[in-house]
PDB file of N, CA, C and O in Angstrom:
ATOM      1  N   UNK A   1      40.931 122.563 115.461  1.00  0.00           N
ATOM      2  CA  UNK A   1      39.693 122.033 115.995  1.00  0.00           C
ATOM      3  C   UNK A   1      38.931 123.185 116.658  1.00  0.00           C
ATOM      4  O   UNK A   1      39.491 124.041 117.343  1.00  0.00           O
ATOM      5  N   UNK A   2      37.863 123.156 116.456  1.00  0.00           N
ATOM      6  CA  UNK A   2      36.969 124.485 116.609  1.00  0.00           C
ATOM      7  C   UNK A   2      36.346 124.153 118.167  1.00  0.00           C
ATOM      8  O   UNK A   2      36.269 123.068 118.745  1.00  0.00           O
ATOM      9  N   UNK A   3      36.104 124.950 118.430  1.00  0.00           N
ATOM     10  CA  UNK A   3      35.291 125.188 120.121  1.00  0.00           C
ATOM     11  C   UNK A   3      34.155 124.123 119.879  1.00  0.00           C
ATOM     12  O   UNK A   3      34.380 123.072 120.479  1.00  0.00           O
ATOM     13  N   UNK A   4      33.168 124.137 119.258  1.00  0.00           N
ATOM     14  CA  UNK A   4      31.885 123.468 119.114  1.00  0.00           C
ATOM     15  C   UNK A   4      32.372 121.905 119.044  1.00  0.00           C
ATOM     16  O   UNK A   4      31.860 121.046 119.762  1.00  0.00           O
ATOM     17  N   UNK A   5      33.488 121.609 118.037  1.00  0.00           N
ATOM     18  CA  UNK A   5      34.011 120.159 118.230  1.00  0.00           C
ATOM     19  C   UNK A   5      35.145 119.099 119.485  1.00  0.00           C
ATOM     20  O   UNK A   5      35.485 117.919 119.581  1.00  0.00           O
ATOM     21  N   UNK A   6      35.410 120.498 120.311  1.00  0.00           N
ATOM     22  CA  UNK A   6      35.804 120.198 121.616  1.00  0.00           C
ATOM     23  C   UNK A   6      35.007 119.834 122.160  1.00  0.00           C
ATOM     24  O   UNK A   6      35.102 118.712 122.658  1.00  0.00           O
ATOM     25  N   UNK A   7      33.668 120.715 122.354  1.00  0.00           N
ATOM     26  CA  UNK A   7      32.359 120.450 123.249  1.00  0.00           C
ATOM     27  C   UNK A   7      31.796 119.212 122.566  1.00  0.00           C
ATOM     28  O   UNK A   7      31.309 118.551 123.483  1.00  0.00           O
ATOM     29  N   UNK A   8      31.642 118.657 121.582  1.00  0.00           N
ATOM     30  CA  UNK A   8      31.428 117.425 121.473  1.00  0.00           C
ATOM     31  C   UNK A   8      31.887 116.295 121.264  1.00  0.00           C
ATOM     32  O   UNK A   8      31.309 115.242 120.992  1.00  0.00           O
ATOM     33  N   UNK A   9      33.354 116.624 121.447  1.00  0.00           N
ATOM     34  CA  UNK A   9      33.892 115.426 122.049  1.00  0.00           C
ATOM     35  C   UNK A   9      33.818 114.998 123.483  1.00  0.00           C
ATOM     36  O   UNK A   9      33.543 113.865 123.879  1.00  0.00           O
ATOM     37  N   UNK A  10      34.072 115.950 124.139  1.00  0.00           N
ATOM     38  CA  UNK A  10      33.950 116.694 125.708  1.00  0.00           C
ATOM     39  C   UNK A  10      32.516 115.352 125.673  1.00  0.00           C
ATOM     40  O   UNK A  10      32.679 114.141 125.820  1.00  0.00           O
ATOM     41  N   UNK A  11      31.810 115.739 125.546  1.00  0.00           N
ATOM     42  CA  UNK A  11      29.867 115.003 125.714  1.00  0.00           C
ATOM     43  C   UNK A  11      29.890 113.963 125.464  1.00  0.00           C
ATOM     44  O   UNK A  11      29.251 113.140 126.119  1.00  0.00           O
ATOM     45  N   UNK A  12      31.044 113.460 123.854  1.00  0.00           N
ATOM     46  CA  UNK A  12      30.760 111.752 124.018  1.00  0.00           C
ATOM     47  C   UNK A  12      31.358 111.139 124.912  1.00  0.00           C
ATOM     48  O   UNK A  12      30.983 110.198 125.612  1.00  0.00           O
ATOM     49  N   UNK A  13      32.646 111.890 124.867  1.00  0.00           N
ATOM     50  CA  UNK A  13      33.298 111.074 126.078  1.00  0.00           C
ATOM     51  C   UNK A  13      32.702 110.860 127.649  1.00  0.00           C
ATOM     52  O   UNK A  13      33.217 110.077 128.448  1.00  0.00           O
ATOM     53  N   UNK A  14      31.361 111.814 127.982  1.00  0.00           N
ATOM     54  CA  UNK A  14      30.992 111.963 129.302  1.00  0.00           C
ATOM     55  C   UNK A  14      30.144 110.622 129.396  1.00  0.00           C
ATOM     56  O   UNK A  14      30.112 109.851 130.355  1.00  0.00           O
ATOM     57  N   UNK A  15      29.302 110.487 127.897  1.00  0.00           N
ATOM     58  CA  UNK A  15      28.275 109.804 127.708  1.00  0.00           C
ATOM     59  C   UNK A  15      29.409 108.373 127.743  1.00  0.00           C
ATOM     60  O   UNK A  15      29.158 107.504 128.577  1.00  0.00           O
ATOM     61  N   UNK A  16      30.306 108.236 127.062  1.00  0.00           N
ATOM     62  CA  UNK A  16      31.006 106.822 126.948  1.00  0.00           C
ATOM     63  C   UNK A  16      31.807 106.172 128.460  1.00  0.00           C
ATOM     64  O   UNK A  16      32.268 105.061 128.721  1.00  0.00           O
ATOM     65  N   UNK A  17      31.699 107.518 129.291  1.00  0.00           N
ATOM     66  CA  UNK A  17      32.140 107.045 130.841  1.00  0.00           C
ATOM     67  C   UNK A  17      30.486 106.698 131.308  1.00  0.00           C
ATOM     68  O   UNK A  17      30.611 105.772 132.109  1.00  0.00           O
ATOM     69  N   UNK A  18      29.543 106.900 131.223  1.00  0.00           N
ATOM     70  CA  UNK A  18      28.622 106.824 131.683  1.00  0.00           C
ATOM     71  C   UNK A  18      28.231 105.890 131.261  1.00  0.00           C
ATOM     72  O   UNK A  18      27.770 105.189 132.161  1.00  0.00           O
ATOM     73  N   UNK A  19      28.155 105.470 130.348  1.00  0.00           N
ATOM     74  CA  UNK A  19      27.964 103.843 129.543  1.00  0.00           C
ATOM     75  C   UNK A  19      29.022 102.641 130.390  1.00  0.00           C
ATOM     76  O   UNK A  19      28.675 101.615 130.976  1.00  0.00           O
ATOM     77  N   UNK A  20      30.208 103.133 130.222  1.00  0.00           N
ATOM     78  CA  UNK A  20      31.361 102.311 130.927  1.00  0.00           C
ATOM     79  C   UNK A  20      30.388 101.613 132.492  1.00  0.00           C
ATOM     80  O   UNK A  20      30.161 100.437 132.780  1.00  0.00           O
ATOM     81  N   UNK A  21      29.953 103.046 133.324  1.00  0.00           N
ATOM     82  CA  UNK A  21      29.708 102.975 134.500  1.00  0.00           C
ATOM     83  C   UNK A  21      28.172 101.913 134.494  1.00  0.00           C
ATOM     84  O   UNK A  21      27.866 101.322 135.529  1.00  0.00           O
ATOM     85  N   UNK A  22      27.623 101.830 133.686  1.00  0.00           N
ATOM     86  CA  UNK A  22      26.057 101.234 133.678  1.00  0.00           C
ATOM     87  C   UNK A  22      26.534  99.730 133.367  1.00  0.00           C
ATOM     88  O   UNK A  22      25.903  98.794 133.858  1.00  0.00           O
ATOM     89  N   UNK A  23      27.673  99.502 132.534  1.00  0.00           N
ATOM     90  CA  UNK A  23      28.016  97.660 132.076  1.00  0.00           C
ATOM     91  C   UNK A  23      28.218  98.063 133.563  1.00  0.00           C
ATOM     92  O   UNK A  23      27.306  97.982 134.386  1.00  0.00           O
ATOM     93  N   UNK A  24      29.479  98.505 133.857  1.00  0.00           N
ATOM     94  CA  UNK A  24      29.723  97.837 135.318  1.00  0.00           C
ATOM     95  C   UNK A  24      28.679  97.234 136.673  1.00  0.00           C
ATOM     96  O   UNK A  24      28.662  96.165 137.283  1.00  0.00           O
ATOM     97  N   UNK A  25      27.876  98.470 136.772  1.00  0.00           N
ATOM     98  CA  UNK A  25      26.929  97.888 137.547  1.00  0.00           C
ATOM     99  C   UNK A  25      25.791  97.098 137.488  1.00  0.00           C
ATOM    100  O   UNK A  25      25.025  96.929 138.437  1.00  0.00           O
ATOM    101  N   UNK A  26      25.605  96.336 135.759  1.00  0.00           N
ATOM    102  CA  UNK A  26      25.055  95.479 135.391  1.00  0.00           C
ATOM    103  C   UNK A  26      25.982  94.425 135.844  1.00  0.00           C
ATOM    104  O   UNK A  26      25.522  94.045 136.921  1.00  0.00           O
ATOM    105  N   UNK A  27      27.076  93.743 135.568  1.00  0.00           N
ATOM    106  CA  UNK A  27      27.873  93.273 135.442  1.00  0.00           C
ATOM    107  C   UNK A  27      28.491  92.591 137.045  1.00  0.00           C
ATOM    108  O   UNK A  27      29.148  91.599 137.363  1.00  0.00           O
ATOM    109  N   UNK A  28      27.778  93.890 137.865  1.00  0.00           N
ATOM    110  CA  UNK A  28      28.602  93.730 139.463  1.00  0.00           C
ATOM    111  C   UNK A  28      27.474  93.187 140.214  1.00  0.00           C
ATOM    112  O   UNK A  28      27.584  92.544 141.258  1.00  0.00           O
ATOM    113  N   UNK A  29      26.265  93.517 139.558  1.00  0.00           N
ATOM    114  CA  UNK A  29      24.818  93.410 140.185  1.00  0.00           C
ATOM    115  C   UNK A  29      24.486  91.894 140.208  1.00  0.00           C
ATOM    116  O   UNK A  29      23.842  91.362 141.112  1.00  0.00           O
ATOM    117  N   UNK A  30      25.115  91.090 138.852  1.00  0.00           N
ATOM    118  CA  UNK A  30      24.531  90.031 138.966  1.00  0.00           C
ATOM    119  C   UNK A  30      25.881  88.926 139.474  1.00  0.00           C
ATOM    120  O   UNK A  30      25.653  87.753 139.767  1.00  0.00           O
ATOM    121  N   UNK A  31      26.669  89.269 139.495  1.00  0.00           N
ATOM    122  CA  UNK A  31      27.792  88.480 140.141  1.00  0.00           C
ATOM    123  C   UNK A  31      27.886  88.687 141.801  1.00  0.00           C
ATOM    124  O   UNK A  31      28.720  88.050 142.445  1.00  0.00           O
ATOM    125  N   UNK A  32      27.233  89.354 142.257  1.00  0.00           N
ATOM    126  CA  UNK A  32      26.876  89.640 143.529  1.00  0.00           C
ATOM    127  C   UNK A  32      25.568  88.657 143.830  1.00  0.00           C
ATOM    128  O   UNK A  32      25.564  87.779 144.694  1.00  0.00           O
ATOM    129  N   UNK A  33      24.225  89.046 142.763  1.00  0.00           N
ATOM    130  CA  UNK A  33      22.919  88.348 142.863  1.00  0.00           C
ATOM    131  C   UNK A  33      23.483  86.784 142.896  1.00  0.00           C
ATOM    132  O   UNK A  33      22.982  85.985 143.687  1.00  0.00           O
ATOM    133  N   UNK A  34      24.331  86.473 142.180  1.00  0.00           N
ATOM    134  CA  UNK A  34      24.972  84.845 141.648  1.00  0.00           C
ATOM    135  C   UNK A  34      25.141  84.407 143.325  1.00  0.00           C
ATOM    136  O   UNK A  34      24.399  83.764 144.067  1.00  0.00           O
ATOM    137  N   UNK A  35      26.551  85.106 143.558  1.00  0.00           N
ATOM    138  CA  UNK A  35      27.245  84.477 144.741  1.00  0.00           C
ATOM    139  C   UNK A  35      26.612  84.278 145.931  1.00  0.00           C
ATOM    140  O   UNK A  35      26.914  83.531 146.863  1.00  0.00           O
ATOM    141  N   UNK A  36      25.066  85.555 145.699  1.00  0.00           N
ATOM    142  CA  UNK A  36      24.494  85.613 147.373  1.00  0.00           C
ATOM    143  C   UNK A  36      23.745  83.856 147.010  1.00  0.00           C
ATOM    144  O   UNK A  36      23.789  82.924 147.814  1.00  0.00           O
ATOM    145  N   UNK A  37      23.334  83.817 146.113  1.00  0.00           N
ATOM    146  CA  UNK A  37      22.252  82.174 145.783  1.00  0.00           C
ATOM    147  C   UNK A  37      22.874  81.389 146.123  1.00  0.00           C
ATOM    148  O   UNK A  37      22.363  80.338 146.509  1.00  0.00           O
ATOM    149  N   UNK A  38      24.458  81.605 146.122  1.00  0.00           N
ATOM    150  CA  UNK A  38      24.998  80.216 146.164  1.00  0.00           C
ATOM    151  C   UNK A  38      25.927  80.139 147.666  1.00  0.00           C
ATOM    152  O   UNK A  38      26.427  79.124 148.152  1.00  0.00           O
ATOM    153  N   UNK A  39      25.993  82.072 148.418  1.00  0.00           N
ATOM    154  CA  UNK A  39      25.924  81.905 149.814  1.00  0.00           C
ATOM    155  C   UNK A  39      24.890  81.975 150.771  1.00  0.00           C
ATOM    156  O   UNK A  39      25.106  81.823 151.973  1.00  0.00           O
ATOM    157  N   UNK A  40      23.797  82.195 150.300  1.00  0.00           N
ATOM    158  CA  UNK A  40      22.642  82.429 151.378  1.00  0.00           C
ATOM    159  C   UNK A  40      22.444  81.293 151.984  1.00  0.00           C
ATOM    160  O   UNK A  40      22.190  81.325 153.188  1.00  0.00           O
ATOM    161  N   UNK A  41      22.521  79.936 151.238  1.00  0.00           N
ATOM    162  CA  UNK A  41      22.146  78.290 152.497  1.00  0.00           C
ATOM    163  C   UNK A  41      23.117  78.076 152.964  1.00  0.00           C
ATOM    164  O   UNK A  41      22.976  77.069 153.658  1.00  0.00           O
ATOM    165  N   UNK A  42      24.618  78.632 153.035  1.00  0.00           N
ATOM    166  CA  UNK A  42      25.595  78.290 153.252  1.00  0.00           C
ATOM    167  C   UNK A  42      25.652  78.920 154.583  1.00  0.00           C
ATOM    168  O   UNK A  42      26.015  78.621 155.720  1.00  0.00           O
ATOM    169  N   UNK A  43      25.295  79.611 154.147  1.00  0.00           N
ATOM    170  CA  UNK A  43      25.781  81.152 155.589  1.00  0.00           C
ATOM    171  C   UNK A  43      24.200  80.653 156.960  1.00  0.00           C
ATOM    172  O   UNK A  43      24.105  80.700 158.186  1.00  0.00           O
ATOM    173  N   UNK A  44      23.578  80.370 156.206  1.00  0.00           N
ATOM    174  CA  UNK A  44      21.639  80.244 156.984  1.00  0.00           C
ATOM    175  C   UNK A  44      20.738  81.103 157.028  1.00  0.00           C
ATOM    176  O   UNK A  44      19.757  81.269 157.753  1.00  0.00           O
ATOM    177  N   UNK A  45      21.525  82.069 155.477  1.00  0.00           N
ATOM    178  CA  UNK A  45      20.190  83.322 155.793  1.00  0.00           C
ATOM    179  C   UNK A  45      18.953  82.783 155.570  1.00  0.00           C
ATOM    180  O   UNK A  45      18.746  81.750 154.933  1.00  0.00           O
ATOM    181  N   UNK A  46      17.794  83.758 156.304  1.00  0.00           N
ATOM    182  CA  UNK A  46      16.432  83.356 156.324  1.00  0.00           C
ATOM    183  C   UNK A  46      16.195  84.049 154.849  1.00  0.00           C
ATOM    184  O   UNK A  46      16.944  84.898 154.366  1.00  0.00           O
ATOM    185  N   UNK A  47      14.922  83.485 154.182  1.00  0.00           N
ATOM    186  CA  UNK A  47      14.249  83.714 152.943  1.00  0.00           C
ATOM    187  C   UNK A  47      14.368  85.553 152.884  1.00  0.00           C
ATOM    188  O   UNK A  47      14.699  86.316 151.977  1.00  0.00           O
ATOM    189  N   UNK A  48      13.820  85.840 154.655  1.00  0.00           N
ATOM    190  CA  UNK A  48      13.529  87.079 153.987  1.00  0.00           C
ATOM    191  C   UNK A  48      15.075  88.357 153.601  1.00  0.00           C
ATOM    192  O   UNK A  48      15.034  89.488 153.117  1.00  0.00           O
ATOM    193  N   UNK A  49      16.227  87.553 154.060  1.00  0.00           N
ATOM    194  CA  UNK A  49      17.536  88.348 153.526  1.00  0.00           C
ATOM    195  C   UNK A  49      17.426  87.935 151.929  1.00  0.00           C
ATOM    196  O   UNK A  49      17.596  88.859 151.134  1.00  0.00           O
ATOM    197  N   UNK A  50      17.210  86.892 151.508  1.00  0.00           N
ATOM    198  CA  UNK A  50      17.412  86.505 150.281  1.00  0.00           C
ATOM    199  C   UNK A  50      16.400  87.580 149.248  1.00  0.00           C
ATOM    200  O   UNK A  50      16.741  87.924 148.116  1.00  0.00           O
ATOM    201  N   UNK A  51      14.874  88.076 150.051  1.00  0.00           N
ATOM    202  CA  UNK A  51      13.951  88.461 148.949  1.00  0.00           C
ATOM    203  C   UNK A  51      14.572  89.892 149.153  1.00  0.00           C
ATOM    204  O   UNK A  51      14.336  90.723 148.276  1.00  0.00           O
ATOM    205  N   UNK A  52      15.400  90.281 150.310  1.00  0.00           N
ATOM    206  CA  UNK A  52      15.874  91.516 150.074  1.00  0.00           C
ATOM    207  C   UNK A  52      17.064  91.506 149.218  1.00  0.00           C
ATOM    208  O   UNK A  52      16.982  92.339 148.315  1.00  0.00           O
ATOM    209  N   UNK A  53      17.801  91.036 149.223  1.00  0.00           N
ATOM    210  CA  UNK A  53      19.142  90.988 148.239  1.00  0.00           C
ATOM    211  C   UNK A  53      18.839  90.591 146.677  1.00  0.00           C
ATOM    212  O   UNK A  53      19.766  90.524 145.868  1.00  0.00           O
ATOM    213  N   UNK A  54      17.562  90.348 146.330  1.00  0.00           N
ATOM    214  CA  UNK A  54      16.900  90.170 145.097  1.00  0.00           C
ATOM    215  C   UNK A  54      15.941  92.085 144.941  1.00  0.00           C
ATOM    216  O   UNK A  54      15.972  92.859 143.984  1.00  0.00           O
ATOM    217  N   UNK A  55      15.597  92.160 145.592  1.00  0.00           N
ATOM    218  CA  UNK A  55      14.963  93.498 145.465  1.00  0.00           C
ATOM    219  C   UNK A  55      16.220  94.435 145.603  1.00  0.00           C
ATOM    220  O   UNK A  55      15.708  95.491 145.230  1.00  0.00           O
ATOM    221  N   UNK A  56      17.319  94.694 145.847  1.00  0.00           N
ATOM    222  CA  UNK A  56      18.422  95.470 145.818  1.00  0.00           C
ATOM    223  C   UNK A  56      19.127  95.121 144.221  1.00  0.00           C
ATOM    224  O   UNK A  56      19.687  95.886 143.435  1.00  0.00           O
ATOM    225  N   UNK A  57      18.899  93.961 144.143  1.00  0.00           N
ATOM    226  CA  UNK A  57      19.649  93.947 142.356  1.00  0.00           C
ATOM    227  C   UNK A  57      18.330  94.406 141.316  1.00  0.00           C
ATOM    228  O   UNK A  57      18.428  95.203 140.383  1.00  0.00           O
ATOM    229  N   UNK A  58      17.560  93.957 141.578  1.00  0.00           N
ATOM    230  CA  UNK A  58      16.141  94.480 140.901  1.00  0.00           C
ATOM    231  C   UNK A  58      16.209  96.180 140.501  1.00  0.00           C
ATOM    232  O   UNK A  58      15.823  96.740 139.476  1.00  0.00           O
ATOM    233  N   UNK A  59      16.924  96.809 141.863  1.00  0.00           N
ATOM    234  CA  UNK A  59      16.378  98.171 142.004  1.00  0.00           C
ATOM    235  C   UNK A  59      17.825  98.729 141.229  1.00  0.00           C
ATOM    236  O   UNK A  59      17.839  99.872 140.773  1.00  0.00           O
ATOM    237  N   UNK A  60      19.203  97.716 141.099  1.00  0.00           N
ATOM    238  CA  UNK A  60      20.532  98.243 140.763  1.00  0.00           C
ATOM    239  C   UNK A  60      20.201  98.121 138.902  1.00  0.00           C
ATOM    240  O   UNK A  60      20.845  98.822 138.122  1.00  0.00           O
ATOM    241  N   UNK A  61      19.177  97.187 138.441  1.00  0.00           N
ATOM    242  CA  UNK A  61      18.995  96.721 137.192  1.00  0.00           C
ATOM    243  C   UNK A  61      18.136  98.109 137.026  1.00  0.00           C
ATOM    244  O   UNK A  61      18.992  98.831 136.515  1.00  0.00           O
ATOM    245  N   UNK A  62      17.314  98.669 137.114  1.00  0.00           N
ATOM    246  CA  UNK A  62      16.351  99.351 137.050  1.00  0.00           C
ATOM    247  C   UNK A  62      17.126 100.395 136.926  1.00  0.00           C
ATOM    248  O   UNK A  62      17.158 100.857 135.785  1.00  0.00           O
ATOM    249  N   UNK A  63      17.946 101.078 137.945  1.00  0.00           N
ATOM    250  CA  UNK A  63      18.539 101.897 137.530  1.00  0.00           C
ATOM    251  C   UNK A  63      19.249 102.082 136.440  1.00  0.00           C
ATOM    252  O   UNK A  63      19.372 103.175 135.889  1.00  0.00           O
ATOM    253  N   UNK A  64      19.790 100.966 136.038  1.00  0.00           N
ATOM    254  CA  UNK A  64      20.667 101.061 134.863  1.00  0.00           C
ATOM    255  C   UNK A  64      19.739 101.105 133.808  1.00  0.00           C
ATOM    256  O   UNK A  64      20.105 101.760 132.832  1.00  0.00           O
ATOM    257  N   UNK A  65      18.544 100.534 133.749  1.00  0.00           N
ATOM    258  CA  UNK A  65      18.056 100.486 132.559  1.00  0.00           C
ATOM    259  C   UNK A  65      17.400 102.341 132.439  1.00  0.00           C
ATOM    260  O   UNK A  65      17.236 102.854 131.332  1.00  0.00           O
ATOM    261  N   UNK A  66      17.125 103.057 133.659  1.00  0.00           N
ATOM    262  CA  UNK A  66      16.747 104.394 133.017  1.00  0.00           C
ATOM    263  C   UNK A  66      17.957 105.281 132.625  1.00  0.00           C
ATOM    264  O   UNK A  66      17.958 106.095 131.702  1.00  0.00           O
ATOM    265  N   UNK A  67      19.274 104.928 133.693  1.00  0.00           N
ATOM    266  CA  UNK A  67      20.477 105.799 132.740  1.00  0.00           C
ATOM    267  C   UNK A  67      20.742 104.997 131.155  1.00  0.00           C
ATOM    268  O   UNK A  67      21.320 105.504 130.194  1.00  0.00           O
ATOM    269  N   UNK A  68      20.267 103.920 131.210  1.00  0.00           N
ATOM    270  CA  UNK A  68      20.341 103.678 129.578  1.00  0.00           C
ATOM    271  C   UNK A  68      19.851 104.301 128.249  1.00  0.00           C
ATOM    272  O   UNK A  68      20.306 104.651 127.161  1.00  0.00           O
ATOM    273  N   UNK A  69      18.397 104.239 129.080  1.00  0.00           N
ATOM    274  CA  UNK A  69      17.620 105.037 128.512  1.00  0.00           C
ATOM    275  C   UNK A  69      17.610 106.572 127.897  1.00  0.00           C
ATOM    276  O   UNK A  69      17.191 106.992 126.819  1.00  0.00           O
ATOM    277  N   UNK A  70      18.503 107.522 129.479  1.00  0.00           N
ATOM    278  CA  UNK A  70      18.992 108.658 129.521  1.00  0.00           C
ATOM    279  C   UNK A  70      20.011 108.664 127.877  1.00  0.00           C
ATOM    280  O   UNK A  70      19.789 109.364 126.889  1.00  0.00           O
ATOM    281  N   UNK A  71      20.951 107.794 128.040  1.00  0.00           N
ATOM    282  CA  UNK A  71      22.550 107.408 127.184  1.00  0.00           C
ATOM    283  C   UNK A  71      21.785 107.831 126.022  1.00  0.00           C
ATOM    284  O   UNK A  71      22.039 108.927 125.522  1.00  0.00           O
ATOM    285  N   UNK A  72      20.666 106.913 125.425  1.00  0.00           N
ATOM    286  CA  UNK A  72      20.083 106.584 124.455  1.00  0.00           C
ATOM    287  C   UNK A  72      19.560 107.983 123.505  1.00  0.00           C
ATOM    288  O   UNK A  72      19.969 108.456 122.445  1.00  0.00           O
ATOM    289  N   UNK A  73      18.611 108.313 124.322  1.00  0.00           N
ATOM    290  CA  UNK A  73      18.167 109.831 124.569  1.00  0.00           C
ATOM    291  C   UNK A  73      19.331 111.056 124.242  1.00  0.00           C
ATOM    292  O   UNK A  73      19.352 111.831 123.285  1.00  0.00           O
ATOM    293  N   UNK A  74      19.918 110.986 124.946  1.00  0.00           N
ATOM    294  CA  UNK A  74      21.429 111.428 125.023  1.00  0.00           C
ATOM    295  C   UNK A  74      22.530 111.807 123.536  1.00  0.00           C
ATOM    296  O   UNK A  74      23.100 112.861 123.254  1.00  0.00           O
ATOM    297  N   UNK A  75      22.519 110.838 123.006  1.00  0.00           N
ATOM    298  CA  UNK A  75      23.012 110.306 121.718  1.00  0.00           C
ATOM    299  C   UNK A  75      22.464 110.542 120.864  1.00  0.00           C
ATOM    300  O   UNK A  75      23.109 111.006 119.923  1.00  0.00           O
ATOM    301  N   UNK A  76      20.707 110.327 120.671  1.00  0.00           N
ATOM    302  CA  UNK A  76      19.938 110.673 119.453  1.00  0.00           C
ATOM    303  C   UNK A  76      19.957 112.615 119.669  1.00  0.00           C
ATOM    304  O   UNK A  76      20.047 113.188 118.583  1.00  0.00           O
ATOM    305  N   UNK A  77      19.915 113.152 120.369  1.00  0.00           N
ATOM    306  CA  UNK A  77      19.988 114.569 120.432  1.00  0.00           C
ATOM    307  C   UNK A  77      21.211 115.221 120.450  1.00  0.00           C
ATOM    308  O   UNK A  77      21.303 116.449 120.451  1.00  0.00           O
ATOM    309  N   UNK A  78      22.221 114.409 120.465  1.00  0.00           N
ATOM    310  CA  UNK A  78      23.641 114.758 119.465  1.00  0.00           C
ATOM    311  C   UNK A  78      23.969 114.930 118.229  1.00  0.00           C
ATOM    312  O   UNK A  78      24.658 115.772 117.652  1.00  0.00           O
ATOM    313  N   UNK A  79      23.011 113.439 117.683  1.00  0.00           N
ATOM    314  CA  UNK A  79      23.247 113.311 116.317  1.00  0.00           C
ATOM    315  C   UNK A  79      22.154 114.301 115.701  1.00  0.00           C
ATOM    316  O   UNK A  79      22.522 114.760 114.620  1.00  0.00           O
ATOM    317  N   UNK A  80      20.963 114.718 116.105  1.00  0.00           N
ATOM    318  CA  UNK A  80      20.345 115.933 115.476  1.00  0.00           C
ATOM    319  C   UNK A  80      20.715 116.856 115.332  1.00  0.00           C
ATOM    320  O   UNK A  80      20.453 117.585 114.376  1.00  0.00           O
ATOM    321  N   UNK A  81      21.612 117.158 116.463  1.00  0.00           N
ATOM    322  CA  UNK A  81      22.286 118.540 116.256  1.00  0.00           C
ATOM    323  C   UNK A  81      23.230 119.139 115.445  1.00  0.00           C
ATOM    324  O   UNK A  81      23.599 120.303 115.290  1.00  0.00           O
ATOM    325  N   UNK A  82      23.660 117.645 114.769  1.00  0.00           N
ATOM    326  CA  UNK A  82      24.536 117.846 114.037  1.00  0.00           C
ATOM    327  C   UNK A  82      24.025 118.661 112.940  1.00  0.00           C
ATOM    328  O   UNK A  82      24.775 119.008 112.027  1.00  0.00           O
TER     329      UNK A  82
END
């Protein structure tokens, strides 16, 4: 196995932990968003904890969608290089 095909395995694998890491915090973002809906009347938070704990998953979604984007990006300039 040649140097150049180390280094690109080396890259998918960085890119396929980095993918791993973006489900997760899709995944953690809304099971968090879920549980706060169904603890916020429980507990007595006021509206305005609730519009903040909606703007914190908003901003955790967002992120993921530009490292997606990055992944995406990422991948098509692998396969050119080939």
């Amino acid at each position: 196995m040649s140097a150049q095909d180390k280094s690109a395995e080396a890259r998918e694998r960085a890119l396929a932990a980095k993918g791993r890491m973006v489900s997760l915090v899709i995944v953690g973002t809304m099971l968090l968003w879920l549980l706060s809906l169904w603890l916020a009347p429980k507990l007595g938070l006021t509206t305005r904890y609730s519009i903040l704990i909606d703007l914190l998953a908003l901003a955790a979604l967002l992120w993921s969608f530009i490292v997606s984007w990055q992944l995406k990006r990422a991948r098509q300039a692998a396969r050119d290089d080939r």
